[in-house]
MARSEBA-50727 format. One record per residue: residue number from 1; residue in three letters; x, y, z of N, C-alpha, C in turn. Coordinates in pm, whole numbers, always signed. Layout:
BEGIN
{NUM, "ala", {X, Y, Z}, {X, Y, Z}, {X, Y, Z}}
...
***
This chain:
BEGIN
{1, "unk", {-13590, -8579, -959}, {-13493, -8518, -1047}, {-13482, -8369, -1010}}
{2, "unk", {-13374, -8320, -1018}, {-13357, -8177, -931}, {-13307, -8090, -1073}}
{3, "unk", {-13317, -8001, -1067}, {-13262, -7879, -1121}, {-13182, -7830, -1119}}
{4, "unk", {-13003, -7819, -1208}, {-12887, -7738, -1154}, {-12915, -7600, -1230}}
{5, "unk", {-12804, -7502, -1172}, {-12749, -7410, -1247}, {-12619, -7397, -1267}}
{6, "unk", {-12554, -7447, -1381}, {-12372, -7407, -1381}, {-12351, -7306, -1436}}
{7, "unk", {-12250, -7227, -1400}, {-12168, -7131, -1462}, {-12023, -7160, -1475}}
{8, "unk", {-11992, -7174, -1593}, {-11813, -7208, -1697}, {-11758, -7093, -1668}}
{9, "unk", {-11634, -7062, -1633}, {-11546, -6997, -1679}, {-11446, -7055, -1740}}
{10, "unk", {-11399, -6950, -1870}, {-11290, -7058, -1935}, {-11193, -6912, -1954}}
{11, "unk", {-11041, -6955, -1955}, {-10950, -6828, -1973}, {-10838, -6917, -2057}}
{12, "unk", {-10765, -6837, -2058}, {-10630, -6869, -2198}, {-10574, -6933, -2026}}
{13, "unk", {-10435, -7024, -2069}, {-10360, -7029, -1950}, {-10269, -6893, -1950}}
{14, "unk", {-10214, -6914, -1879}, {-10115, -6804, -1840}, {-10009, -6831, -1896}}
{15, "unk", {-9947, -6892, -1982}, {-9834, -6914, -2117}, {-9897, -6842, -2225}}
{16, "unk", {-10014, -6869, -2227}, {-10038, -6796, -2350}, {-10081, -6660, -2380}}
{17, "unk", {-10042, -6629, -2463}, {-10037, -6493, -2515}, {-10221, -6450, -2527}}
{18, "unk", {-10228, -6320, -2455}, {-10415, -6314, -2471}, {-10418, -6164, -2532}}
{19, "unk", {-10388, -6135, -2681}, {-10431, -6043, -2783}, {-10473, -5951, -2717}}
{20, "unk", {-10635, -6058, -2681}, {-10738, -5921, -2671}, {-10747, -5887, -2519}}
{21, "unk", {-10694, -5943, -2420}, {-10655, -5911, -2311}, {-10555, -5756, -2343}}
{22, "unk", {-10429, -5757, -2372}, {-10375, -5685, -2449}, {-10415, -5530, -2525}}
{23, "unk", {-10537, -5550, -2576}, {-10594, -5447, -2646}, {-10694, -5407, -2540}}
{24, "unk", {-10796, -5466, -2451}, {-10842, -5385, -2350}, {-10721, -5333, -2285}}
{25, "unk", {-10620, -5350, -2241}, {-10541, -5300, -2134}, {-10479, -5201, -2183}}
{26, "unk", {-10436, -5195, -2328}, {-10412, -5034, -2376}, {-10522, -4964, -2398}}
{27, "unk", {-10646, -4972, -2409}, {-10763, -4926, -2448}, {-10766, -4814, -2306}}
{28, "unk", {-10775, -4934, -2192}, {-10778, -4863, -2082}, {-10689, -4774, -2000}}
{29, "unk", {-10564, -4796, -2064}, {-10462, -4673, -2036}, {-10529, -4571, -2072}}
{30, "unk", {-10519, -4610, -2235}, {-10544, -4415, -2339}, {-10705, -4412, -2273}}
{31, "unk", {-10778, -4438, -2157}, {-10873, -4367, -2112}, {-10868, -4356, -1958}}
{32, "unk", {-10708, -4313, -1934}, {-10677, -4256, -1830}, {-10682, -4351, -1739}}
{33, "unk", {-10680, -4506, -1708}, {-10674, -4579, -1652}, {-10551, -4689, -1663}}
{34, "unk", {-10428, -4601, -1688}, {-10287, -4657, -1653}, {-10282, -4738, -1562}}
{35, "unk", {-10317, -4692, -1475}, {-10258, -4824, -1324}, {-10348, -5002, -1340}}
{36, "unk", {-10398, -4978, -1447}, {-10419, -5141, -1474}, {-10388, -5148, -1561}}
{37, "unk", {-10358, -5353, -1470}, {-10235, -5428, -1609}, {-10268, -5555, -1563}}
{38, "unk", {-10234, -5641, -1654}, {-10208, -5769, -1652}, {-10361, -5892, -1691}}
{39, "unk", {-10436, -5750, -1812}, {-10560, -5831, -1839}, {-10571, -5913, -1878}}
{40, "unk", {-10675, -6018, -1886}, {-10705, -6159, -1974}, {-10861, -6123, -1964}}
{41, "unk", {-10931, -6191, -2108}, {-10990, -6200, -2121}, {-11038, -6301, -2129}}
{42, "unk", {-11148, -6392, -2113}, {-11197, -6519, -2086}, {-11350, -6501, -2146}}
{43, "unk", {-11436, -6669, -2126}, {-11572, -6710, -2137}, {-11621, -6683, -2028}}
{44, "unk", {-11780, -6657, -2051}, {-11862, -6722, -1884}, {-11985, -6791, -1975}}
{45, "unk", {-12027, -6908, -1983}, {-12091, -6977, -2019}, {-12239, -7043, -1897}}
{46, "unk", {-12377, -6987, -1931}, {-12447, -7049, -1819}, {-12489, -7147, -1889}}
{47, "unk", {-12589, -7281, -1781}, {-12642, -7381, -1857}, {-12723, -7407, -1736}}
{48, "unk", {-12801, -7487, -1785}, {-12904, -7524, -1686}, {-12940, -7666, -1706}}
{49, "unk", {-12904, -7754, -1612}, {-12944, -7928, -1675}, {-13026, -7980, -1551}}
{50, "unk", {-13084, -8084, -1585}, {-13143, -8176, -1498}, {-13150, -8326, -1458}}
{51, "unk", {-13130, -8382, -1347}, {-13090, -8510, -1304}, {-13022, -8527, -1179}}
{52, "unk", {-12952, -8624, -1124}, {-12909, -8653, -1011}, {-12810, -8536, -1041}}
{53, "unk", {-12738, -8520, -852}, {-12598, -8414, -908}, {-12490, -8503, -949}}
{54, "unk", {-12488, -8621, -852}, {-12381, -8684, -920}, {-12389, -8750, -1097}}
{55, "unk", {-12509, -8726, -1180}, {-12486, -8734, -1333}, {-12462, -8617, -1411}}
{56, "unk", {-12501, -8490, -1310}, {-12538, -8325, -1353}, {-12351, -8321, -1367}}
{57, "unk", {-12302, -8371, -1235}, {-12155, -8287, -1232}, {-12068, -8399, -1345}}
{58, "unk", {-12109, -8478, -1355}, {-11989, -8626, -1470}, {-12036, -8513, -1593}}
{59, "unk", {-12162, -8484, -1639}, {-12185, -8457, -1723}, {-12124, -8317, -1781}}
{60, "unk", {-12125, -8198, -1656}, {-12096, -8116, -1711}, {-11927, -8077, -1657}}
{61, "unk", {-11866, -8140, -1659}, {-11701, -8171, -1652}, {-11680, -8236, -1768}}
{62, "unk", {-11767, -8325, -1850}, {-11734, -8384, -1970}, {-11805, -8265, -2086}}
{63, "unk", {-11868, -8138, -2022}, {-11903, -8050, -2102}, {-11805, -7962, -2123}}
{64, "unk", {-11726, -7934, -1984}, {-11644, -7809, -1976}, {-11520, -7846, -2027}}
{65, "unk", {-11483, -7976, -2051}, {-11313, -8037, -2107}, {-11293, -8059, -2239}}
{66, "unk", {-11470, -8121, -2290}, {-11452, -8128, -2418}, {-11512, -8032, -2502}}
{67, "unk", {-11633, -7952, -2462}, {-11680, -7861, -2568}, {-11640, -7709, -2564}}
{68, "unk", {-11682, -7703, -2435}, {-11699, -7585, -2414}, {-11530, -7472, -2398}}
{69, "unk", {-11418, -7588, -2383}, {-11249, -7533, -2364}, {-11190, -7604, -2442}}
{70, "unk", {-11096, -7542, -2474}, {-10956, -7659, -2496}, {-10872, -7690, -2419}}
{71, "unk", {-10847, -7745, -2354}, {-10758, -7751, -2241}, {-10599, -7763, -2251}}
{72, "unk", {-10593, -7781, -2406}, {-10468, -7750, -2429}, {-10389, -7608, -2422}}
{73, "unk", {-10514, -7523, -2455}, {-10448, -7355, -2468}, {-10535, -7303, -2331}}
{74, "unk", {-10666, -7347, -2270}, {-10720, -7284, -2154}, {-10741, -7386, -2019}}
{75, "unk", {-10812, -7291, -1956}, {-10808, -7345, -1852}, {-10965, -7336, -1774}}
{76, "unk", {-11025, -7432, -1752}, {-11168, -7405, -1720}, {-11225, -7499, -1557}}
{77, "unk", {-11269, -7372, -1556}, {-11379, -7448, -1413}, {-11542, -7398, -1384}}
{78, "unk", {-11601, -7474, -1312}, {-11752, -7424, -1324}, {-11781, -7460, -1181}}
{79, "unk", {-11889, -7390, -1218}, {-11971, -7414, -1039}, {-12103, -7458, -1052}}
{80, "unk", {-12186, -7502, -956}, {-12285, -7591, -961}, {-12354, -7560, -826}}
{81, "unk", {-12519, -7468, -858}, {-12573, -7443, -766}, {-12720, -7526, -805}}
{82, "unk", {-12798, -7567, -708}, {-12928, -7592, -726}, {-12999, -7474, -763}}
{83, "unk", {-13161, -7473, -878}, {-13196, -7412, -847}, {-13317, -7414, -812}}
***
């Protein structure tokens, strides 16, 4: 039995409206950092599981679709290193 490490990222899609994307990006104007734009803000979720990879990765694709995002308003992917 082996040891993974995943890391989730999850973000709004790009239809949707991201508030607080929004409020860092004026934040960071009024501190003199005008020339950026077009923020989103997102998850990073770590986890650590154990078992074959092929039950590690079913498992945590059925983690990242159903718990951890909605996939109706975001959009998520993860990565999968041994450790």
């Amino acid at each position: 039995m082996s040891t993974f490490k995943a890391r989730v990222f999850v973000t709004l899609k790009p239809s949707i409206l991201d508030p607080q994307g929004r409020t860092v990006e004026r934040a960071l104007s009024h501190l003199d950092h005008a020339n950026v734009a077009g923020v989103r803000v997102g998850k990073y979720i770590e986890l650590t599981l154990s078992g074959s990879r092929d039950d590690v990765e079913a498992q945590l694709r059925d983690i990242t679709e159903n718990v951890l995002s909605n996939p109706v308003m975001e959009d998520a992917r993860w990565e999968l290193a041994e450790a």
